[in-house]
C-alpha positions in Angstrom: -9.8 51.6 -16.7 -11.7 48.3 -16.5 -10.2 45.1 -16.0 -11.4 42.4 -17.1 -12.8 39.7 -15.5 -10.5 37.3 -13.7 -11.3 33.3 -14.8 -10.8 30.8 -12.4 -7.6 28.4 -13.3 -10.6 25.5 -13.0 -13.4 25.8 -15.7 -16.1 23.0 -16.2 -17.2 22.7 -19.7 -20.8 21.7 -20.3 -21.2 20.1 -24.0 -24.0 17.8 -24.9 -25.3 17.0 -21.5 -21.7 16.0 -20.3 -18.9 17.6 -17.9 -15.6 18.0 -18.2 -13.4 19.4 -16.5 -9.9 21.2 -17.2 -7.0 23.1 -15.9 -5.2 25.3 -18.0 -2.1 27.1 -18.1 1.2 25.8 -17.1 1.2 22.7 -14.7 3.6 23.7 -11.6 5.4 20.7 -9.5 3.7 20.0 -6.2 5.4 18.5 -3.3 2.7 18.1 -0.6 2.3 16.3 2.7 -0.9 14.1 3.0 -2.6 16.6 4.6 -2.3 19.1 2.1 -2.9 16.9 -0.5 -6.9 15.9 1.6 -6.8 19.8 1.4 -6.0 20.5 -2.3 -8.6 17.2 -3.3 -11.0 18.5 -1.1 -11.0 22.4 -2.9 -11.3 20.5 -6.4 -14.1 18.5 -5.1 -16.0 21.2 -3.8 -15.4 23.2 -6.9 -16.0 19.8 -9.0 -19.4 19.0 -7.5 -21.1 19.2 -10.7 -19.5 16.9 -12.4 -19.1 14.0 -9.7 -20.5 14.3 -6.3 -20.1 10.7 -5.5 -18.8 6.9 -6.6 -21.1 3.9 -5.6 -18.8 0.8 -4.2 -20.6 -2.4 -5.0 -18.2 -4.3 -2.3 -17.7 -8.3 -2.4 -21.5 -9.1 -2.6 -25.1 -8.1 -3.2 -26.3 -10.7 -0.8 -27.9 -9.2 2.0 -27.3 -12.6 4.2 -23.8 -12.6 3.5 -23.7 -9.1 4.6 -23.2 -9.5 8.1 -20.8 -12.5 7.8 -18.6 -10.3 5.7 -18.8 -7.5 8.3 -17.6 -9.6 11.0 -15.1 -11.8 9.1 -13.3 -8.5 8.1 -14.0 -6.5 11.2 -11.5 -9.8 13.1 -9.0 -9.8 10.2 -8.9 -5.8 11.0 -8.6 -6.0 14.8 -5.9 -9.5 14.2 -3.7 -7.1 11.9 -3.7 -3.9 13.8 -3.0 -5.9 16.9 -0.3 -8.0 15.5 1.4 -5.4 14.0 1.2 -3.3 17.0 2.7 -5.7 18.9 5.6 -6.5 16.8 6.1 -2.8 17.2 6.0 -3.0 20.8 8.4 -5.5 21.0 11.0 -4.0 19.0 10.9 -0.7 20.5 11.1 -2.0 24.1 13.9 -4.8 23.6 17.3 -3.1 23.1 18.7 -6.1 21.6 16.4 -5.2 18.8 18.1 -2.2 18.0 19.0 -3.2 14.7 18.4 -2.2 11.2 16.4 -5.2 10.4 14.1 -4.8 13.0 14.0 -1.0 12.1 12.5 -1.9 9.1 10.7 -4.7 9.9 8.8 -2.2 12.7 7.9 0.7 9.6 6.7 -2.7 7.6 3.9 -3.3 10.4 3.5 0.4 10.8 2.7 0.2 7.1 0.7 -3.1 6.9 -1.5 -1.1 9.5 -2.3 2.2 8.3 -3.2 0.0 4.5 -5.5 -1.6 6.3 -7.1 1.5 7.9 -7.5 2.9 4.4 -9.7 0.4 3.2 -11.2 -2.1 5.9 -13.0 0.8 7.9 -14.8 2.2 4.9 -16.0 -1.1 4.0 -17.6 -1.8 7.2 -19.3 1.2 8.1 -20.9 1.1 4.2 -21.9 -2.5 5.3 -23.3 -1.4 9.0 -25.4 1.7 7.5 -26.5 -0.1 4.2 -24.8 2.5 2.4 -22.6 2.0 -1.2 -21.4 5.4 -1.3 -17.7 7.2 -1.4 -17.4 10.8 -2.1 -15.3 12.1 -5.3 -12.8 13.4 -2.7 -12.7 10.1 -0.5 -12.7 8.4 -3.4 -9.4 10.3 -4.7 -8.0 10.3 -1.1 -8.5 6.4 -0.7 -6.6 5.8 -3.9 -3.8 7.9 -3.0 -3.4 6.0 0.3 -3.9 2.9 -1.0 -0.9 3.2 -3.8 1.2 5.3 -1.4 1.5 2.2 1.5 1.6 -0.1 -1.3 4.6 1.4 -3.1 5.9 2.1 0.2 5.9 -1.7 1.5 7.0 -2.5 -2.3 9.9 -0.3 -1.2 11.0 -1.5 2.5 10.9 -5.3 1.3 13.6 -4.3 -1.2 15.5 -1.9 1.7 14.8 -5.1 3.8 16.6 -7.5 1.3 19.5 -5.2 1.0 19.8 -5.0 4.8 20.2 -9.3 4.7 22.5 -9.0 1.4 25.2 -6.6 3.6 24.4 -8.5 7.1 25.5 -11.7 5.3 28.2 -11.0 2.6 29.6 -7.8 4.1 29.3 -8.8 7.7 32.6 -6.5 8.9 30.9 -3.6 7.0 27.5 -4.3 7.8 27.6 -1.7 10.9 29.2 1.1 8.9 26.9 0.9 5.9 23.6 -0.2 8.0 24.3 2.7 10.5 20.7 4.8 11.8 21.2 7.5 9.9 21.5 5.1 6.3 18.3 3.5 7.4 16.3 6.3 8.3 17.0 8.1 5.1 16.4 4.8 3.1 13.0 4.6 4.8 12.6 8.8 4.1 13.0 8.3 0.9 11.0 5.3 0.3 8.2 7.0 1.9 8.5 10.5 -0.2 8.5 8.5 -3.8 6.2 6.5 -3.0 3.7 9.5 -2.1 5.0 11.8 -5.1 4.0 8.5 -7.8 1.0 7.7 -5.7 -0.1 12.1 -5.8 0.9 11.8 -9.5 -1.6 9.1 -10.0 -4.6 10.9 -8.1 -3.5 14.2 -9.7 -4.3 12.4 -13.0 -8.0 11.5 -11.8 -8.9 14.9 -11.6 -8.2 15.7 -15.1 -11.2 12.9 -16.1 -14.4 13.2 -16.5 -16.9 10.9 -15.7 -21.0 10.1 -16.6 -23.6 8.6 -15.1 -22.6 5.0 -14.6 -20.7 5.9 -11.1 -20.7 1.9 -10.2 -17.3 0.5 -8.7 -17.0 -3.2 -8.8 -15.4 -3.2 -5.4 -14.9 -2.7 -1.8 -12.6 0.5 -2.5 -11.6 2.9 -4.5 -9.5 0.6 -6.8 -7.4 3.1 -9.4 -7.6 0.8 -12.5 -11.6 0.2 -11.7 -12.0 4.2 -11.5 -10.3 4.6 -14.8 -12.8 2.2 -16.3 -15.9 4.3 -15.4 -14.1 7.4 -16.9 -15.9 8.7 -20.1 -12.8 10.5 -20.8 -9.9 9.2 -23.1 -7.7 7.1 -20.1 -5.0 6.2 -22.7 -2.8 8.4 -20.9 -3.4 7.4 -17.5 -3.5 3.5 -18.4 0.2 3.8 -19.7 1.2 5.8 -16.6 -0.1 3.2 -14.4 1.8 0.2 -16.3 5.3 2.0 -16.6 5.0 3.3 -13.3 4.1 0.1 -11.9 6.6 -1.4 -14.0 10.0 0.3 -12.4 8.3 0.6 -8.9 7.8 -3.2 -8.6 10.3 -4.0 -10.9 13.1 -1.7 -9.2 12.6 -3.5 -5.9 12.3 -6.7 -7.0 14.8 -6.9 -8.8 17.5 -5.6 -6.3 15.6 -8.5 -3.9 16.6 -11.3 -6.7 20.3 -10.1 -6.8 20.4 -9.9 -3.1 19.1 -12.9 -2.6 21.2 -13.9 -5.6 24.5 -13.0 -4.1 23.4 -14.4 -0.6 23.0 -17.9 -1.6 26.4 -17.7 -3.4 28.2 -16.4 -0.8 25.8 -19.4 1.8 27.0 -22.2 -0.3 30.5 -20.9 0.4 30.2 -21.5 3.9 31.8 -24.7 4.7 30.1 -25.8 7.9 26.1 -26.8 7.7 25.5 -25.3 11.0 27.0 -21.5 9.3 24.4 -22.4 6.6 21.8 -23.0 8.3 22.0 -20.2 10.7 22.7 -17.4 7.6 19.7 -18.9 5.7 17.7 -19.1 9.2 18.0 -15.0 9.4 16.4 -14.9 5.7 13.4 -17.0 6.2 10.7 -14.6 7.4 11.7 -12.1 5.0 11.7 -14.6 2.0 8.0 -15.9 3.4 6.7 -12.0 3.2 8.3 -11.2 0.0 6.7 -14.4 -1.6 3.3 -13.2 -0.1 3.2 -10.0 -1.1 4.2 -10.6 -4.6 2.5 -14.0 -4.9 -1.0 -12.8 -3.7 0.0 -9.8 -6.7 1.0 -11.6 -9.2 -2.4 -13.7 -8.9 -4.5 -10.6 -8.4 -3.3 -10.2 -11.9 -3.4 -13.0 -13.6 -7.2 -13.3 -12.3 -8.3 -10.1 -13.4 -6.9 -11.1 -17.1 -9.1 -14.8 -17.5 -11.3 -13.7 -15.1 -14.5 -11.8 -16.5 -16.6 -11.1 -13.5 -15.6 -8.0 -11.2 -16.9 -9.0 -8.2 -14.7 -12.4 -8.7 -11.8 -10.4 -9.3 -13.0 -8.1 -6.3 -12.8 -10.9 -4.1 -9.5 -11.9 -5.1 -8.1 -8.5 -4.8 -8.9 -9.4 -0.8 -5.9 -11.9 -1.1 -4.0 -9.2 -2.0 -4.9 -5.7 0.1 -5.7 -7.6 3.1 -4.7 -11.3 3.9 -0.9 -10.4 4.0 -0.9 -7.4 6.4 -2.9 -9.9 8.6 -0.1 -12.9 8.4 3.1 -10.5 8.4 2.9 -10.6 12.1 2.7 -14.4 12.4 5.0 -15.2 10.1 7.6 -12.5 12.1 6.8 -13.9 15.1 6.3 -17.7 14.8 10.0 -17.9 12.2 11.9 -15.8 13.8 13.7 -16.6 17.3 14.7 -13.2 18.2 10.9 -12.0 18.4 10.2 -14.9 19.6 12.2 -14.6 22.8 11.3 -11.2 23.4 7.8 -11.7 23.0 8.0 -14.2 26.3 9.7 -11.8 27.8 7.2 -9.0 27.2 4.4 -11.3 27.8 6.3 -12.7 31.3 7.0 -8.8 32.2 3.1 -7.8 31.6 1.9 -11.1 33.7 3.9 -9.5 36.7 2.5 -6.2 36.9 
């Protein structure tokens, strides 16, 4: 008896001299690690070559002058924040008296800031060293999922982070029992997994686009909101998803850091000593610098893109944004905070006598 012929679940439509393409059937929940997602991308891709083979980044400037003063200027900011991150890493792990939850964090927040800055930075500057504009469709998807994943993820460990100060300074007596490894780790575990489910669920969305001939991105990476504007698709769908989703996963975080921080400075001012207040509020000052950063540089990444009507304008801001506060984290960890301070010397004085 013959059987007819299987069709493949992905089927590119050709109508009118553009592509689409489309999965059909049932949509089954995917829980993938990041390198089965570069696999799964990378099997659409190949099967999606004919409707996208590649997006052209247009990066901070067209000025071939400026070129290689861009190339060095970000090649320092990228060695300055892997090496200062890495450090702070190195000083944690090898000084026992920072064994603590905060430092915990503080470690997977330069873990973080590096690997962000390895997603994007890299790319950049081997476009701008072989005169090249190009991303493939799967880079391109890969790069986005990266990009929200550690972004979401920091989003997530400054919250965790404010927490941590909110029990270490109005629960002190419970502050070992609650703030124990196992709490932390799974705090960080989880941070990590829904950040990459949102950030797969945002990529996922991608591939359900199509897009034409204008394959121009206004910046130095795959930015998801600039992708969605070259789409000759309907993006109503993804355009929501990105604001609600953005919504609770900034606005979850944030808003346990306000009533942290909230609850802290009650229970400061309650303190009857200046010396008690100054040294509660003196554990608090790095993170408070960072989280004013990070959502600061944001918030003004925003606002510019709103009155501001050049890309490349808005590109360059976005720089304030991706990159400038993985870069100071380090500095501001290491030159506010006494702890790191003190072990830094003493790495630095047990390195000098090897």
């Amino acid at each position: 008896m013959h059987k007819p012929p299987q069709v493949d679940k992905l089927t590119i439509a050709v109508s009118g001299g553009s592509t689409a393409a489309c999965i059909p059937g049932s949509t089954h929940l995917i829980v993938v690690l990041p390198d089965l997602f570069i696999r799964f991308v990378n099997n659409i891709g190949q099967r999606n070559q004919t409707i996208v083979a590649e997006f052209i980044l247009l990066g901070l400037t067209d000025d071939p002058e400026l070129q290689p003063i861009i190339f060095s200027l970000f090649l320092m900011i990228y060695l300055v924040t892997v090496f200062g991150n890495l450090l702070i890493v190195l000083v944690v792990t090898s000084d026992s008296h920072l064994q603590t939850p905060m430092y915990f964090l503080l470690s997977n927040l330069s873990f973080n800031d590096i690997f962000l800055s390895t997603t994007t930075i890299p790319k950049m500057l081997v476009n701008i060293q072989t005169h090249t504009q190009s991303i493939t469709f799967t880079g391109c998807i890969c790069q986005n999922f990266f990009v929200l994943a550690f972004i979401m993820f920091e989003n997530c460990l400054l919250g965790a982070m404010a927490y941590d100060r909110y029990m270490a300074i109005c629960h002190p007596l419970r502050y070992s029992v609650i703030m124990n490894p196992c709490f932390c780790s799974l705090m960080v575990l989880l941070s990590m997994v829904i950040s990459m489910m949102v950030s797969l669920l945002h990529s996922l969305m991608i591939l359900h686009l199509s897009f034409c001939t204008h394959l121009e991105i206004p910046q130095y990476f795959c930015e998801l909101p600039q992708v969605l504007k070259i789409a000759c698709s309907s993006t109503l769908i993804n355009n929501f998803l990105l604001y609600f989703v953005a919504c609770i996963s900034a606005g979850a975080p944030l808003s346990g850091i306000i009533f942290s921080y909230t609850k802290i400075v009650s229970s400061v001012l309650s303190i009857p000593s200046a010396g008690g207040k100054y040294k509660a509020f003196s554990t608090c000052g790095s993170h408070l610098s960072v989280v004013s950063l990070f959502y600061g540089t944001g918030v003004g990444v925003y606002i510019s893109s709103i009155f501001t009507q050049s890309s490349r304008k808005t590109a360059v801001v976005t720089v304030m944004y991706i990159v400038f506060p993985q870069m100071i984290n380090p500095f501001i960890y290491s030159l506010r905070n006494r702890d790191i301070k003190v072990s830094l010397k003493k790495l630095f004085v047990r390195l000098c006598s090897l």
